[in-house]
C-alpha positions as CSV (number, residue, x, y, z in Angstrom):
1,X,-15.0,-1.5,7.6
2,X,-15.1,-5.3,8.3
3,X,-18.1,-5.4,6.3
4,X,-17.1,-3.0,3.7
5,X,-14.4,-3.3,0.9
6,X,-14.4,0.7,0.9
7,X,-13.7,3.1,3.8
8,X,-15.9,5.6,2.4
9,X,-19.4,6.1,3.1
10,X,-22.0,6.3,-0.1
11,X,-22.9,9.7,1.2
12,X,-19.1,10.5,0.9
13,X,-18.8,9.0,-3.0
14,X,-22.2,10.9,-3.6
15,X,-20.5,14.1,-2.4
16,X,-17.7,13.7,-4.3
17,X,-19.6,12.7,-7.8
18,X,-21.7,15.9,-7.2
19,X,-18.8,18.2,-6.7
20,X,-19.2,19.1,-3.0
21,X,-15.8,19.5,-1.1
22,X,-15.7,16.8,1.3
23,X,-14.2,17.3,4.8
24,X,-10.0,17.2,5.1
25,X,-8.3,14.4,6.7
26,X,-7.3,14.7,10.2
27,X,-3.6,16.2,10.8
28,X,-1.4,13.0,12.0
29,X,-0.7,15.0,15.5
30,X,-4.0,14.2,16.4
31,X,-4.5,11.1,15.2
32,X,-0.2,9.2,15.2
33,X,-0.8,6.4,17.6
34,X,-4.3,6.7,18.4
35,X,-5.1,2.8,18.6
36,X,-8.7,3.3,19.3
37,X,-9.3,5.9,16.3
38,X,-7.9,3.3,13.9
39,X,-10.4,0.7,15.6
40,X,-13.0,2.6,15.0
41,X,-12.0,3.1,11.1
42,X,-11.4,-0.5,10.8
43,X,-14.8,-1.0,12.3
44,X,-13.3,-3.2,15.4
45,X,-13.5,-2.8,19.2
46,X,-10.1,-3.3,20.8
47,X,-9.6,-5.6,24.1
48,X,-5.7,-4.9,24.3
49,X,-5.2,-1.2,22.7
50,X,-1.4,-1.6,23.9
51,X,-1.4,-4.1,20.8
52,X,-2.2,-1.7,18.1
53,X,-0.4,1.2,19.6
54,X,3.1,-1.1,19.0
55,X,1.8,-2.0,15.4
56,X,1.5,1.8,15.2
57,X,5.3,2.3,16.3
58,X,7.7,2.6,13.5
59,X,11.0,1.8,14.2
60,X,12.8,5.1,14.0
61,X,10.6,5.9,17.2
62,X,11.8,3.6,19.2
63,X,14.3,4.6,21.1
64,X,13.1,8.0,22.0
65,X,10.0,6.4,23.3
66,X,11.9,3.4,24.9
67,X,8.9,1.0,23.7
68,X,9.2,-2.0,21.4
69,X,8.6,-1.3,17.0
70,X,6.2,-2.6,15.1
71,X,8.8,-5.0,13.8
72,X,7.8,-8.3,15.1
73,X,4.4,-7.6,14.9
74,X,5.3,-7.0,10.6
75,X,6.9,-10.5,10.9
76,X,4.0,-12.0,12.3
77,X,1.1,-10.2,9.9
78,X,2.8,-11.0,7.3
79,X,2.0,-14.5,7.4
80,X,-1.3,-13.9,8.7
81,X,-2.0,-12.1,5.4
82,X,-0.6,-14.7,3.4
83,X,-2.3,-17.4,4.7
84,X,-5.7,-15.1,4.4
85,X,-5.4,-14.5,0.7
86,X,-4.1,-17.8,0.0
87,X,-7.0,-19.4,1.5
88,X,-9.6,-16.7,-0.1
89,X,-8.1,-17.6,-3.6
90,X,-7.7,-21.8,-2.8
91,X,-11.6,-21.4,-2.4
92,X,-12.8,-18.7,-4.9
93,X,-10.5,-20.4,-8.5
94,X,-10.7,-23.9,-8.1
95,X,-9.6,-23.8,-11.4
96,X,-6.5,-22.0,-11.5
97,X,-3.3,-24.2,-11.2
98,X,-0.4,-23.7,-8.4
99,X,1.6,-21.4,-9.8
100,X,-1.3,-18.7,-11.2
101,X,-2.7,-18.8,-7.8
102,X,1.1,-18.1,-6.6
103,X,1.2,-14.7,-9.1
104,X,-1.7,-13.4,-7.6
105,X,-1.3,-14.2,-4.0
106,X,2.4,-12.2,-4.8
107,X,1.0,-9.7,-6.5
108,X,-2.0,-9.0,-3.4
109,X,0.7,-8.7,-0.4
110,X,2.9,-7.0,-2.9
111,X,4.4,-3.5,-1.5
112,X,2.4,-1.5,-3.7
113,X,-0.8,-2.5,-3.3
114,X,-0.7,-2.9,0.5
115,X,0.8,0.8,0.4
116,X,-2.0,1.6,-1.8
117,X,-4.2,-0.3,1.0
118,X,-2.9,1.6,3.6
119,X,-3.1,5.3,2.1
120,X,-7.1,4.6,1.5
121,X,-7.3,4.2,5.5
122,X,-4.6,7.3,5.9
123,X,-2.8,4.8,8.0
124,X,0.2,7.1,7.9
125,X,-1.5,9.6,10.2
126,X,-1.5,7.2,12.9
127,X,1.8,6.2,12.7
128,X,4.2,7.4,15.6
129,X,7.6,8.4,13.8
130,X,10.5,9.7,15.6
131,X,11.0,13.5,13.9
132,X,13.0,13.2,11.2
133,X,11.7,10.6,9.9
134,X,8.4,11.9,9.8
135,X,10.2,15.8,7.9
136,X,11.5,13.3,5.4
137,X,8.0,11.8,4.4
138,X,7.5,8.7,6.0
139,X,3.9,9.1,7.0
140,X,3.6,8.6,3.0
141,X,6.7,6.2,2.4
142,X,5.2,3.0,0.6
143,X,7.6,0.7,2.5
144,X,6.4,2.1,5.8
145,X,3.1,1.2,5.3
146,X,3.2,-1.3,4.0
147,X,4.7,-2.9,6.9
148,X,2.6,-0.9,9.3
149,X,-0.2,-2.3,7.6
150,X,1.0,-5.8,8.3
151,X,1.4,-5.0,12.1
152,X,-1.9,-3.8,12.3
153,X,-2.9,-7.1,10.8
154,X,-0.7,-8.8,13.8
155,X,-2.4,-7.2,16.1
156,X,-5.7,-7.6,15.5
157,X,-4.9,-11.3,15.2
158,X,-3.5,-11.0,18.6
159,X,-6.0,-9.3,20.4
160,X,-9.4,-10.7,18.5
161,X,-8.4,-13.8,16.7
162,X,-7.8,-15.2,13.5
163,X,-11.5,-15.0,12.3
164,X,-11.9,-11.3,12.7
165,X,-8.1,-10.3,11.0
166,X,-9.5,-12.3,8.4
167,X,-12.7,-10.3,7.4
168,X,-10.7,-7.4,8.2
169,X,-7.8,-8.3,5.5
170,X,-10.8,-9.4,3.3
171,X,-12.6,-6.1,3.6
172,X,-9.8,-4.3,3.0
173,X,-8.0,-5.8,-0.3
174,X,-11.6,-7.3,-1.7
175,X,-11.5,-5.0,-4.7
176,X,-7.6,-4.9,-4.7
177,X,-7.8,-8.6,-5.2
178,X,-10.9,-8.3,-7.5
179,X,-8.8,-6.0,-10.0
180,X,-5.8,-8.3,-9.9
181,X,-7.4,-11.3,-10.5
182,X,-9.0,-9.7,-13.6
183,X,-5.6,-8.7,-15.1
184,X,-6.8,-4.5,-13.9
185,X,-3.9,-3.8,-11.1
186,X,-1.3,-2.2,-12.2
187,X,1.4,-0.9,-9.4
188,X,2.9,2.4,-9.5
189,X,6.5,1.6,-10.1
190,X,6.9,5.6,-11.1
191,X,6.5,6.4,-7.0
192,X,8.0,2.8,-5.8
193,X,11.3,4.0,-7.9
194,X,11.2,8.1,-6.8
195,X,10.8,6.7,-3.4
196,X,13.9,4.6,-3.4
197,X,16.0,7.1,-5.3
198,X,15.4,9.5,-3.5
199,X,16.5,7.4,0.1
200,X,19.6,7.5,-1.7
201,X,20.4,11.0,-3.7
202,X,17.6,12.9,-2.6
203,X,16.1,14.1,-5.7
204,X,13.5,12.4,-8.3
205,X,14.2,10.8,-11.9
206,X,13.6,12.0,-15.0
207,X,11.5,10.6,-17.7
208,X,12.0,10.7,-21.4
209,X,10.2,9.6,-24.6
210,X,12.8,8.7,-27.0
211,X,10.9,7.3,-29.5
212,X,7.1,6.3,-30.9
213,X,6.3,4.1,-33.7
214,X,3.4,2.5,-35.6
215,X,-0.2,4.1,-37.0
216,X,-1.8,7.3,-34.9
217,X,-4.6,4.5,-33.7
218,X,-2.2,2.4,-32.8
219,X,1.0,4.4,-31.5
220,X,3.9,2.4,-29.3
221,X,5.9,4.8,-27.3
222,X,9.5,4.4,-25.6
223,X,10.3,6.2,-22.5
224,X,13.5,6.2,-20.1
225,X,14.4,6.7,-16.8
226,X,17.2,9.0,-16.5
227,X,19.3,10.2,-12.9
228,X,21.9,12.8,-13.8
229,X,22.0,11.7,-17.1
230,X,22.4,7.7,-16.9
231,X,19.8,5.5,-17.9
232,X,18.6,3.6,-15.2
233,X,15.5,1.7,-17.3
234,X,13.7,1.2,-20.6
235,X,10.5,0.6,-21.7
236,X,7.7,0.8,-24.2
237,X,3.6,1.2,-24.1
238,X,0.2,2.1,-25.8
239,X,0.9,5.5,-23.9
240,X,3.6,7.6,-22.6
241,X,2.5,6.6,-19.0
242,X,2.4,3.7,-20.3
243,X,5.8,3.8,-21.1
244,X,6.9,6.0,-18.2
245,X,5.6,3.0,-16.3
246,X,7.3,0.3,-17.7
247,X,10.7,2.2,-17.9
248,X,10.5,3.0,-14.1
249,X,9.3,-0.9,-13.5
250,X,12.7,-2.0,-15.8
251,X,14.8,0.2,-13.6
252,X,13.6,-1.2,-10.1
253,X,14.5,-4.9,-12.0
């Protein structure tokens, strides 16, 4: 993984292009806070597992396992990661001015895309939730992993140092960072705002096109996001995702 932006192997993407199924995932039993089978994903050998297995720990486990969260550890990757990505962009856009290289940098240890980071290792497998918070989805929760994935971060800074947690972070958002900085990465505020509805009244938005305009080439579409009714965002695109997208985005504003 450290030198690899991808955690599939070419015969993997050649299996999938040709159709073959490729093996399942491993069930989180198996695999929730299994420090050394996350090493060996990342591509790292650990010297102090105990490290990655707290980074593993999500809060609500806590105090049936009388161990510390992965809490602190979030605090401290988080600025591990920020000071990695600021670094990678001070030194790859010489040209850009403060505050574009400040949008990126925002938009690279933004939930969403170190949720979406996290998913492509199936970091939520290894997580070690206390039992209802795993019944209520939090293996898949982007907030969850996203912090989880900044713990891990932590740790590996801990245990192997700042140069390694950097080409891990590196390998790991390379294209993510690649895609933003060509104006490509686009969040999924559709999931972002179901997820935090749903924390609160347990069931998902609605979405509704409630008006198009322009030529058939050229078509502008309106959507809203609707709960019980009330309007909770509006917005317009080149698509009714598109739309769907930017309503959901307006509502989370």
């Amino acid at each position: 993984m450290v030198s690899d932006a991808k955690h599939d192997s070419p015969a993997a993407k050649r299996g999938r292009a040709k159709g073959k199924k490729m093996p399942p995932r491993a069930a989180a039993p198996r695999l929730a806070g299994n420090a050394q089978a996350l090493a060996k994903r990342l591509g790292i050998t650990l010297r102090r597992p105990e490290l990655m297995r707290q980074a593993l720990r999500h809060k609500s486990a806590q105090q049936e396992l009388g161990l510390p969260s992965n809490e602190r550890l979030e605090f401290l990757g988080d600025a591990v990661l920020g000071l990695t990505i600021a670094g990678y962009l001070h030194r790859s856009h010489p040209e850009l001015a403060e505050g574009q290289l400040t949008k990126v940098k925002a938009v690279a240890v933004s939930e969403p895309v170190l949720a979406e980071v996290a998913r492509e290792i199936n970091l939520g497998a290894y997580l070690t939730l206390a039992k209802g918070e795993e019944q209520s989805g939090g293996r898949n929760r982007s907030s969850i992993l996203a912090d989880a994935l900044e713990a891990v971060i932590a740790a590996i800074y801990l245990d192997r140092g700042i140069t390694l947690a950097r080409k891990v972070i590196l390998a790991l958002l390379l294209d993510h960072l690649q895609a933003i900085e060509r104006s490509e990465h686009e969040p999924d505020y559709k999931t972002l705002l179901q997820e935090k509805i749903q924390e609160l009244h347990r069931k998902p938005p609605s979405y509704y096109v409630v008006g198009e305009s322009g030529p058939d080439h050229d078509r502008t579409f309106v959507a809203e996001a609707r709960l019980s009714g009330r309007v909770l965002g509006k917005g317009s695109g080149k698509s009714k995702k598109q739309a769907e997208q930017a309503a959901a985005r307006a509502a989370l504003s």
